[in-house]
N, C-alpha and C positions, 0 to 999 in steps of 0.2 A: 122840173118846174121851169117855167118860162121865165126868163127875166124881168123885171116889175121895170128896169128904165135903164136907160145908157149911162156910165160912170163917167165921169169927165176925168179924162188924163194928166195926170200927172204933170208933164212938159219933158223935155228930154232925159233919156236916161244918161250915167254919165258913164266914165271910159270903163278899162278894165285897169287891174292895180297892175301893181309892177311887179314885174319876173324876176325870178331871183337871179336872173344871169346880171341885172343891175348891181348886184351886192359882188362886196367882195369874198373872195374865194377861203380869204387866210381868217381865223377864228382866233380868240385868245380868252383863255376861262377868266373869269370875270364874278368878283363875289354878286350873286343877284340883292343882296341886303342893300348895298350902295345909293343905290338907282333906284327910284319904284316908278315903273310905267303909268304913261295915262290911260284910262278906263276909253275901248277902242270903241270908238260909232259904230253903228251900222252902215255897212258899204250894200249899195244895190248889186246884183251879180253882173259878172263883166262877161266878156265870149267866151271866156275859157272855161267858165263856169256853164255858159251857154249850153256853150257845143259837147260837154259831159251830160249835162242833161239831157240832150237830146239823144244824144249816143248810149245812154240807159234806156232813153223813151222804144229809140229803136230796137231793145233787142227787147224788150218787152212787147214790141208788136210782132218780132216774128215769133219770139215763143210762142204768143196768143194764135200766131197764124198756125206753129207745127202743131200744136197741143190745147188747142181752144175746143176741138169738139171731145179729145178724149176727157178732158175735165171739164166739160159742157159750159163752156162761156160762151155767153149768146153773142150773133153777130151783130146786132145794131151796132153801131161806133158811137153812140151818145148815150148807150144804157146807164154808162156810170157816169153820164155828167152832170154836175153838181151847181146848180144856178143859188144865187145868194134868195134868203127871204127877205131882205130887204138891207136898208142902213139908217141909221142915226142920225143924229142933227151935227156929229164930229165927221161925218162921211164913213163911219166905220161898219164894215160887213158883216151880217151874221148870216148863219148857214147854222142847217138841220141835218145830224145826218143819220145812219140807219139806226143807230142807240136810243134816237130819238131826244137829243138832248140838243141845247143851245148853242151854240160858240160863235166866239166873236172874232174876228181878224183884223186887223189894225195896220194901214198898212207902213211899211218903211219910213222916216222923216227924211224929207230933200235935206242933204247937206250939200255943201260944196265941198269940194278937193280944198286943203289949203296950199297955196301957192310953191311949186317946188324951187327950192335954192339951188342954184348952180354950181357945181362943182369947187369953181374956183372960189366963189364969195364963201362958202363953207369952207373951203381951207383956209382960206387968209381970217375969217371969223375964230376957228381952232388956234393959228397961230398967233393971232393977236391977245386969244383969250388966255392961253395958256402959257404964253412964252418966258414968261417970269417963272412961272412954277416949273418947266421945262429946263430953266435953264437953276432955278435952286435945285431941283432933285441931281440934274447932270451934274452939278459941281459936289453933290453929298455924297451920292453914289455911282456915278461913270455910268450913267446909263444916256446911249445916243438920240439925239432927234428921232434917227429911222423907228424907233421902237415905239417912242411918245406916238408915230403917226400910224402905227401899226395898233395900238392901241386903242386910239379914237375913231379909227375905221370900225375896230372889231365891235367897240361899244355902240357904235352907229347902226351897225347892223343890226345886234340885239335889239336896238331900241324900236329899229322898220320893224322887226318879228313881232315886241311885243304890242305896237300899233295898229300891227293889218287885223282886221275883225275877224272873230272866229265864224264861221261859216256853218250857221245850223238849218242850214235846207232852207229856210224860209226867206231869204236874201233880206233882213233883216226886220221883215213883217213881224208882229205879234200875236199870237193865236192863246186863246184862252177859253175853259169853259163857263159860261155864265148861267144855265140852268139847269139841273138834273130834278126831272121826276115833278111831277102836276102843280106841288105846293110852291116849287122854287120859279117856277115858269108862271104862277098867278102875280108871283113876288115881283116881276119883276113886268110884267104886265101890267100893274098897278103905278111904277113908274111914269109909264107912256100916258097915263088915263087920259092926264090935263094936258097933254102935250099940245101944240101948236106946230110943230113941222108936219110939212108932208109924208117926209121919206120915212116918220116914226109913227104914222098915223098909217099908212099903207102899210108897214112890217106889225103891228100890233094886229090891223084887220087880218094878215098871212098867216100870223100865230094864232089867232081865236078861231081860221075858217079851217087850217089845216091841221098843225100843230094840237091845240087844245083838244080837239074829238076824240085822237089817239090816245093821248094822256090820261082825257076821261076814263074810256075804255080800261086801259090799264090802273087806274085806280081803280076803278069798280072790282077787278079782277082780283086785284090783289087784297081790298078788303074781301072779297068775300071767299079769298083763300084763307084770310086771315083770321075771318069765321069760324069755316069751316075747320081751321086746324084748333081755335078754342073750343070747336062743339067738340072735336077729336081728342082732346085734352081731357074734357070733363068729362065724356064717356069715361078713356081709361081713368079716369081717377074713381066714377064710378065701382068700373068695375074693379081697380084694385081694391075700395073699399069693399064690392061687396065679395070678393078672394079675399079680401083679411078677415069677412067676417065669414064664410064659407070656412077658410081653415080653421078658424076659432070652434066652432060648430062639429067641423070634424076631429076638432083635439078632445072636444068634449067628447063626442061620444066614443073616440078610443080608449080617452080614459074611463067611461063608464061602461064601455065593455071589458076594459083589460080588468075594473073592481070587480066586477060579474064575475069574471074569469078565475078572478084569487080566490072569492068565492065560493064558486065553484067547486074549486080545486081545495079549499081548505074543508068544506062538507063531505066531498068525495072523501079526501083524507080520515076525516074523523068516519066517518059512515065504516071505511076499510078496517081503521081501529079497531073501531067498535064489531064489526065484522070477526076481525081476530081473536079478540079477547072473546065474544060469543062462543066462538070454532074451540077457544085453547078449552075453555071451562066444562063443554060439552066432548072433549077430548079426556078432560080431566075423569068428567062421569063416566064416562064410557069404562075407562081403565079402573077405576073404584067398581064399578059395579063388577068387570071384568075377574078382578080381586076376588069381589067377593062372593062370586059363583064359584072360581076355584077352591076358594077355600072352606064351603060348605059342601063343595065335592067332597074335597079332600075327608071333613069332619064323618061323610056321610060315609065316605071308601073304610075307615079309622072304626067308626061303627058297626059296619058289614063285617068287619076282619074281627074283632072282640068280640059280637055276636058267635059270629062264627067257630072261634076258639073254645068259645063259653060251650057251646053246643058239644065240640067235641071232645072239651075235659066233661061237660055231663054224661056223656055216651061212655065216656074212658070210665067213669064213677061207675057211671050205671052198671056197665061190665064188668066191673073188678068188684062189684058188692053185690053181684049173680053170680058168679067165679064163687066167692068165698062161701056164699052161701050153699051150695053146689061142692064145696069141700066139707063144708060138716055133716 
């Protein structure tokens, strides 16, 4: 995007801090409970910071130059430059970027350097301030001058550590994000409504012509995912309802076939019984009657033989009362 206006600068920037070959060399442990540092400003970056930066930038451009086509980074030089959507009525930046969300950048506050002490006025300020107490502890405990100043050097040093600002990339700008997602970007859009500056009356129009479409879009999208995963929801609850009532269905009717089945199998059962007891009773007859054919044989065989006998004591009669007859 093209820049909407030219910023107005700043005024000079100021030096770089001081090197630590300024400090001294000799250290002495020191409780940190004693002292409590003051809360450090922001320092703008000085050359040393510069020239690191740059000497990062640079080997980012050659990698880009060895390995830019094997991991396809296009060649424009300004693809990834990032113009602001506008500023505030405070002079403060904001910027859109692929997330599509808001952020604000703030930049550094001018301070000035406070005045450095000269060597000398700082020793004679030490020895003035101290020299009573220097000279009670030397009489308590033999401890030398050289030590007291070896002491207030080392303390001095700590104090430049905990004073220099800590250094988080940003040379002590503020970056912040101020809206994520359609509803927090109308929120804040609503802000600018009644505004009266220009520079927020151009970034509001930058937000509704560019910004806001997108957003649209993606809410549209996202409700009608959001839809679609309740229509997807109520199906399955559908259909687990109608599986819970499909397997009800099918318990019933296993259990009314497994009753069929006992059923079944309990008539079978009696039917075979009944089968047996039939078979044993006509078993039974069989053998009675069996019985009693033998034994009408038998009666008849028993018959034929006493017949028989009969017959031949009558013949034995008969002849022997022919015989006697036949003697006289």
């Amino acid at each position: 995007m093209v820049s909407l206006r030219k910023r107005p600068h700043s005024g000079t920037e100021q030096t770089a801090h001081q090197t630590s070959a300024s400090r001294p060399s000799n250290s002495v442990e020191t409780n940190p409970t004693e002292r409590k540092s003051p809360e450090a400003k922001p320092q703008p970056a000085g050359p040393l910071q510069r020239l690191r930066n740059n000497w990062y930038f640079a080997n980012l451009c050659q990698w880009i130059y060895l390995f830019g086509q094997a991991v396809k980074i296009p060649d424009e030089i300004d693809v990834d430059r990032i113009e602001p959507y506008g500023w505030d009525s405070e002079d403060r930046s904001y910027y859109v970027l692929d997330d599509n969300r808001l952020y604000r950048m703030t930049d550094a506050p001018e301070s000035t350097p406070p005045p450095s002490k000269s060597k000398k006025s700082r020793k004679s300020q030490r020895s003035g301030g101290r020299s009573s107490k220097r000279r009670r502890v030397g009489q308590a405990t033999g401890v030398d001058s050289a030590d007291a100043e070896e002491e207030d050097a080392a303390s001095e040093s700590i104090s430049d550590d905990a004073a220099r600002p800590i250094d988080d990339g940003l040379g002590g700008a503020k970056w912040e994000c101020i809206a994520v997602g359609y509803s927090e970007v109308m929120s804040f859009l609503a802000t600018l409504q009644k505004t009266k500056d220009e520079n927020e009356k151009v970034l509001r129009d930058q937000i509704k012509r560019h910004l806001l479409p997108i957003l649209e879009k993606q809410e549209n999208s996202r409700k009608r995912k959001q839809q679609q995963r309740n229509k997807e929801l109520e199906n399955l609850s559908k259909m687990a309802n109608a599986k819970r009532s499909s397997r009800l269905a099918v318990k019933q009717e296993q259990k009314t076939m497994e009753e069929n089945a006992k059923e079944e199998e309990r008539i079978q059962h009696e039917n075979q019984a009944k089968a047996r007891k039939e078979e044993q009773i006509m078993l039974k007859r069989e053998k009675e009657r069996d019985q009693r054919l033998r034994a009408r044989e038998r009666r008849m065989k028993d018959r034929e033989s006493r017949k028989l006998l009969y017959q031949q004591e009558l013949a034995r009669l008969s002849s022997q009362s022919t015989e006697a007859a036949a003697a006289m």
